[in-house]
MMTF fields as JSON, N, C-alpha, C and O atoms, coordinates in Angstrom:
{
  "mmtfVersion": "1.0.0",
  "mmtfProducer": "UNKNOWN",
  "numBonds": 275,
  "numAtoms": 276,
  "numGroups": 69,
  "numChains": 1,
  "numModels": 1,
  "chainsPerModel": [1],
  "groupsPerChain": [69],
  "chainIdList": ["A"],
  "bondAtomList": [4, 2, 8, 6, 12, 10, 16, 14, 20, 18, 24, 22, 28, 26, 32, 30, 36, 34, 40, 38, 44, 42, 48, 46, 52, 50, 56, 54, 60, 58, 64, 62, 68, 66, 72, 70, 76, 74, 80, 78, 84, 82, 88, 86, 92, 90, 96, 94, 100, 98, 104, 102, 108, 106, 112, 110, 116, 114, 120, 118, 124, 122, 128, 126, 132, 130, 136, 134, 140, 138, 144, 142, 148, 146, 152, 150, 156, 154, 160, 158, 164, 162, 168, 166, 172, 170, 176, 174, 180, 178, 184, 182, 188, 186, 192, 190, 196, 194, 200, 198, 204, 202, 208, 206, 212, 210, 216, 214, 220, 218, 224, 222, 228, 226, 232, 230, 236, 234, 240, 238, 244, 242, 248, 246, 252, 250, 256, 254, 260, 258, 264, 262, 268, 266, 272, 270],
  "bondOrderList": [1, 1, 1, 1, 1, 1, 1, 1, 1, 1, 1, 1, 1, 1, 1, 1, 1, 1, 1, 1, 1, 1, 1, 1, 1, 1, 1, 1, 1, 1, 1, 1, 1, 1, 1, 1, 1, 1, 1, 1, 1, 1, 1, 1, 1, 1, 1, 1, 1, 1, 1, 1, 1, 1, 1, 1, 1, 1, 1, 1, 1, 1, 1, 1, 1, 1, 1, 1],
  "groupList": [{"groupName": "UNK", "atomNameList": ["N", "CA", "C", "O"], "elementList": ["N", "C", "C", "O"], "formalChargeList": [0, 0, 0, 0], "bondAtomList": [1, 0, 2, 1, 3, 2], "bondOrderList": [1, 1, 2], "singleLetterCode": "X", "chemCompType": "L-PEPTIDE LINKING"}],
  "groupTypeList": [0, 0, 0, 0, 0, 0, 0, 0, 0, 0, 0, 0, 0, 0, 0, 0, 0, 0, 0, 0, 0, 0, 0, 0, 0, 0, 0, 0, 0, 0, 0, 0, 0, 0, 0, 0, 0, 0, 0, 0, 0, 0, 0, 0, 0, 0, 0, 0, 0, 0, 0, 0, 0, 0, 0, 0, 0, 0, 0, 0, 0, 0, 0, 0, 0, 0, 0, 0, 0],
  "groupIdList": [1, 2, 3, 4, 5, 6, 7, 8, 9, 10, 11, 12, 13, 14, 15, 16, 17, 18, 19, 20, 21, 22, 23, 24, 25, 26, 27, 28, 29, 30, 31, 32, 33, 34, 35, 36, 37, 38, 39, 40, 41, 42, 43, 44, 45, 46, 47, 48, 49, 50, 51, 52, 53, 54, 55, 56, 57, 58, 59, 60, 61, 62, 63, 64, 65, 66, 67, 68, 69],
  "secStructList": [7, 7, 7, 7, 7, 1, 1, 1, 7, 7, 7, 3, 3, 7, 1, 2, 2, 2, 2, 2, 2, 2, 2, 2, 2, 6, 1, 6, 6, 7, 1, 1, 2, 2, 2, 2, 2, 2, 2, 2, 2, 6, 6, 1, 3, 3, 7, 2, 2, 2, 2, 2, 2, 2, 1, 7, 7, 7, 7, 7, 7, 7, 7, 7, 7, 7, 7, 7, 7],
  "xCoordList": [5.162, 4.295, 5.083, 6.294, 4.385, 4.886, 5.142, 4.573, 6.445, 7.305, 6.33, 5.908, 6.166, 5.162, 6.035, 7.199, 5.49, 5.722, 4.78, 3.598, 5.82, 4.973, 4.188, 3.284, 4.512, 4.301, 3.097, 2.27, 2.962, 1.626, 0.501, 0.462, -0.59, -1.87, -2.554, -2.877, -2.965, -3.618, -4.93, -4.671, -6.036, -7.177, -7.11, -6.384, -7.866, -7.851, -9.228, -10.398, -8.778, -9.456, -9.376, -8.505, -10.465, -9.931, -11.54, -12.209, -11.817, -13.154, -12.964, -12.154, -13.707, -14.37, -14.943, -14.442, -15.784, -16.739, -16.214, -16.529, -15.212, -14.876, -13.5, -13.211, -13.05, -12.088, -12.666, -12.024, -13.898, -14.532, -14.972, -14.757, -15.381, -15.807, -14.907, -15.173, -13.439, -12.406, -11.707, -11.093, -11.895, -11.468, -12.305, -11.742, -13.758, -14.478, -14.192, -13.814, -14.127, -13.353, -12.12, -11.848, -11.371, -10.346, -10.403, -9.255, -11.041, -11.835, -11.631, -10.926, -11.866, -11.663, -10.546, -10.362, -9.83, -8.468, -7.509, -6.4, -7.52, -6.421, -7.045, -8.157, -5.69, -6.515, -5.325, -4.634, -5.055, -4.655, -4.529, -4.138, -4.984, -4.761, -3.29, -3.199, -2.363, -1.222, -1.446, -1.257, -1.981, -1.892, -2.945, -2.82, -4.063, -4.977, -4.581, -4.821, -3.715, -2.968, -2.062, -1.909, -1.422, -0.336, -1.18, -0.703, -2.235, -3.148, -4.227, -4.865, -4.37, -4.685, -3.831, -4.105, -2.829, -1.861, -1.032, -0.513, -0.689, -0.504, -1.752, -1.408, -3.023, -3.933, -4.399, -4.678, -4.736, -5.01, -4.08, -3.133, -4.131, -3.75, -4.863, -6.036, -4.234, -5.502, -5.235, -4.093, -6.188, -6.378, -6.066, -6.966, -4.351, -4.186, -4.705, -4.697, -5.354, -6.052, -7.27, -7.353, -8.599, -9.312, -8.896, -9.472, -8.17, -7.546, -7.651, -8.389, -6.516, -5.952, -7.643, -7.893, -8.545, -9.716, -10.522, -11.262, -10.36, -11.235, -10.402, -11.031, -9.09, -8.703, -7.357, -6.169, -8.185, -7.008, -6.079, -6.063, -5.118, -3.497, -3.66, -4.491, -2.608, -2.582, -1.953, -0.735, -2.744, -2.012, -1.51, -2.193, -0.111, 0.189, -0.276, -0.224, -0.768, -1.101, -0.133, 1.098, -1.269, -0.534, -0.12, -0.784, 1.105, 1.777, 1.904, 2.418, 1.209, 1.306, 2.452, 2.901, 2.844, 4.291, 3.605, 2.392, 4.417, 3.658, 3.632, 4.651, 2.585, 2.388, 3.742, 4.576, 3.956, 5.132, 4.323, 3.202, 5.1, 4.637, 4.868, 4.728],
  "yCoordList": [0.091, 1.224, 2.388, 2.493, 3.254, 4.414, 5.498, 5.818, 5.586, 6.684, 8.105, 8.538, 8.606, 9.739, 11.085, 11.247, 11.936, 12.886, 13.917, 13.971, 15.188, 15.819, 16.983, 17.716, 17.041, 18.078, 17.353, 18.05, 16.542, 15.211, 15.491, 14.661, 16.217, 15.981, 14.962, 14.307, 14.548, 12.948, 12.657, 12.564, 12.546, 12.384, 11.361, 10.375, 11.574, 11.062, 9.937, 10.263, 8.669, 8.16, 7.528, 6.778, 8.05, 7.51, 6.967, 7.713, 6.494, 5.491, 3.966, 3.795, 3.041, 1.879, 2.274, 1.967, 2.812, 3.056, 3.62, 3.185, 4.842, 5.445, 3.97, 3.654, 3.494, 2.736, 1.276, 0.534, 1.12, -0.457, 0.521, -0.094, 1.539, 1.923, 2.201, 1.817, 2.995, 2.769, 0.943, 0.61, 0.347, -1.193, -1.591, -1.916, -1.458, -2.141, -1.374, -2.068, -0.38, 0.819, 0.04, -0.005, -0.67, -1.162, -2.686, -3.129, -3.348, -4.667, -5.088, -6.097, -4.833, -4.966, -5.033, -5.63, -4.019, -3.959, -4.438, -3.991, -5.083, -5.825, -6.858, -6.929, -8.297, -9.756, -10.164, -11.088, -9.407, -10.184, -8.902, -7.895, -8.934, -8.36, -7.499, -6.462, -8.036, -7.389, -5.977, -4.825, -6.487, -5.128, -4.441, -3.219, -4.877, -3.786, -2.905, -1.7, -3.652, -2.607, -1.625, -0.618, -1.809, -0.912, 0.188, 1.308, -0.144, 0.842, 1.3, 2.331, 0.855, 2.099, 2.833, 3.971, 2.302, 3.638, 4.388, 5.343, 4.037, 4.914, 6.278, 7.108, 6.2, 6.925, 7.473, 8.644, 6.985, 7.599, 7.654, 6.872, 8.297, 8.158, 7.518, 7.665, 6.671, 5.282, 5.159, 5.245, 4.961, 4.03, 3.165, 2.35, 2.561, 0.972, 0.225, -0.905, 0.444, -0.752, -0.966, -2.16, -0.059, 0.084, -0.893, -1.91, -0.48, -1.617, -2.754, -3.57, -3.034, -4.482, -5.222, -6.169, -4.569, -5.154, -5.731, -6.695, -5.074, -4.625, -5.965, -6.762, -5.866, -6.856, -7.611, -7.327, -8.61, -9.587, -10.289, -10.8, -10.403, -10.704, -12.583, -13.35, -12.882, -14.132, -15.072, -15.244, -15.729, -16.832, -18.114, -18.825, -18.195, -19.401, -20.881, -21.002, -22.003, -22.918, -23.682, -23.711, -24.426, -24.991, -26.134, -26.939, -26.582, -27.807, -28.223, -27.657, -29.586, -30.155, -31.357, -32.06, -31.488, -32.402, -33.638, -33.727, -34.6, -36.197, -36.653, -36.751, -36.926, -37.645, -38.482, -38.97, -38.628, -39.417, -40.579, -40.559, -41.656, -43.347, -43.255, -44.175],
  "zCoordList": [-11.59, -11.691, -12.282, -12.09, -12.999, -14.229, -12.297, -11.254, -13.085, -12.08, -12.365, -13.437, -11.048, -11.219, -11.913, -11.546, -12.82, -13.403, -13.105, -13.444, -12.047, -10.952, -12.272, -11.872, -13.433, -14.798, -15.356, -15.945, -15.294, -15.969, -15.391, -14.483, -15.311, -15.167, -14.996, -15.987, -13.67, -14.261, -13.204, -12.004, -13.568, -12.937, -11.854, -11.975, -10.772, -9.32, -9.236, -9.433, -8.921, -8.728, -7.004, -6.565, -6.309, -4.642, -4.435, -3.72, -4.645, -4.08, -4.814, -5.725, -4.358, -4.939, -6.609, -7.69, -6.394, -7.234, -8.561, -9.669, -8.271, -9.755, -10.09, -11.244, -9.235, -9.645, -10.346, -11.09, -9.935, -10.245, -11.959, -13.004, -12.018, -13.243, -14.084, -15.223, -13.888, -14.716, -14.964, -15.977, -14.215, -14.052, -15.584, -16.63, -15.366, -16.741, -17.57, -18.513, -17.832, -19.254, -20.075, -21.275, -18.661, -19.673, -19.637, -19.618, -19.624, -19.283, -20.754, -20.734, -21.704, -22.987, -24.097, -25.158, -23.228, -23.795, -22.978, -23.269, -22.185, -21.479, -21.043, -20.521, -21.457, -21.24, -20.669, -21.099, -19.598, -18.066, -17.392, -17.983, -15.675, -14.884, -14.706, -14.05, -15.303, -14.982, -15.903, -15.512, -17.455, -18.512, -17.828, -17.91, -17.101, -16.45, -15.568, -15.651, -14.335, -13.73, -14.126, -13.435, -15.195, -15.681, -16.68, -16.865, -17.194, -17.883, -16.661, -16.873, -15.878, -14.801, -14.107, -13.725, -13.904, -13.308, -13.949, -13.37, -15.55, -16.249, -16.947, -17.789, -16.401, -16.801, -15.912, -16.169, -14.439, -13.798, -12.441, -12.519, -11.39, -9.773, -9.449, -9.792, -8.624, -7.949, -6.7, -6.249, -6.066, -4.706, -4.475, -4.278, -4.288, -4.013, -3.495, -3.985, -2.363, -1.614, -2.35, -2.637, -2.924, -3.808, -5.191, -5.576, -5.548, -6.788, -6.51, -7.062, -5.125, -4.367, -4.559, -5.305, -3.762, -3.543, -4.511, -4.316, -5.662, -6.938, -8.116, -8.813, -8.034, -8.908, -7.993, -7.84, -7.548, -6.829, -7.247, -8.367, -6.32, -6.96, -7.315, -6.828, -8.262, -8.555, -7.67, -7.708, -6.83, -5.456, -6.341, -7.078, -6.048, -6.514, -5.593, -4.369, -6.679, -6.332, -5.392, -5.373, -4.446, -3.53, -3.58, -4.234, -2.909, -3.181, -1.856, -0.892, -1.992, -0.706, -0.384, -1.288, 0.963, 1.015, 0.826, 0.631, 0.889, 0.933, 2.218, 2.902, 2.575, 3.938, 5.021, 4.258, 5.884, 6.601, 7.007, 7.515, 6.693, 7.383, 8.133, 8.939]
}
């Protein structure tokens, strides 16, 4: 995450709602979740948990052991 710059002006996003609406703004220009997150928090201040909720993290697939005889 872009180190905050207390001189930078930067619009507040703290609900669901303005954050699900900046989320599709950049829906277009970023084709993976990671470039979405980094172009929302370089543009705006966000609501982490709001985000967390809004665009979920990538769970790595599970690997299962092999059975015991």
């Amino acid at each position: 995450m872009l180190n905050a710059d207390p001189l930078l002006r930067r619009p507040k996003l703290l609900n669901r709602a303005l954050v699900a609406r900046a989320l599709e703004g950049f829906r277009s220009k970023a084709d993976s979740p990671d470039k979405m997150w980094r172009m929302l928090t370089d543009h705006y201040v966000v609501d982490l948990d709001a985000v967390a909720a809004l665009l979920p993290a990538n769970e790595p697939e599970t690997r299962w052991l092999p059975a015991r005889d």
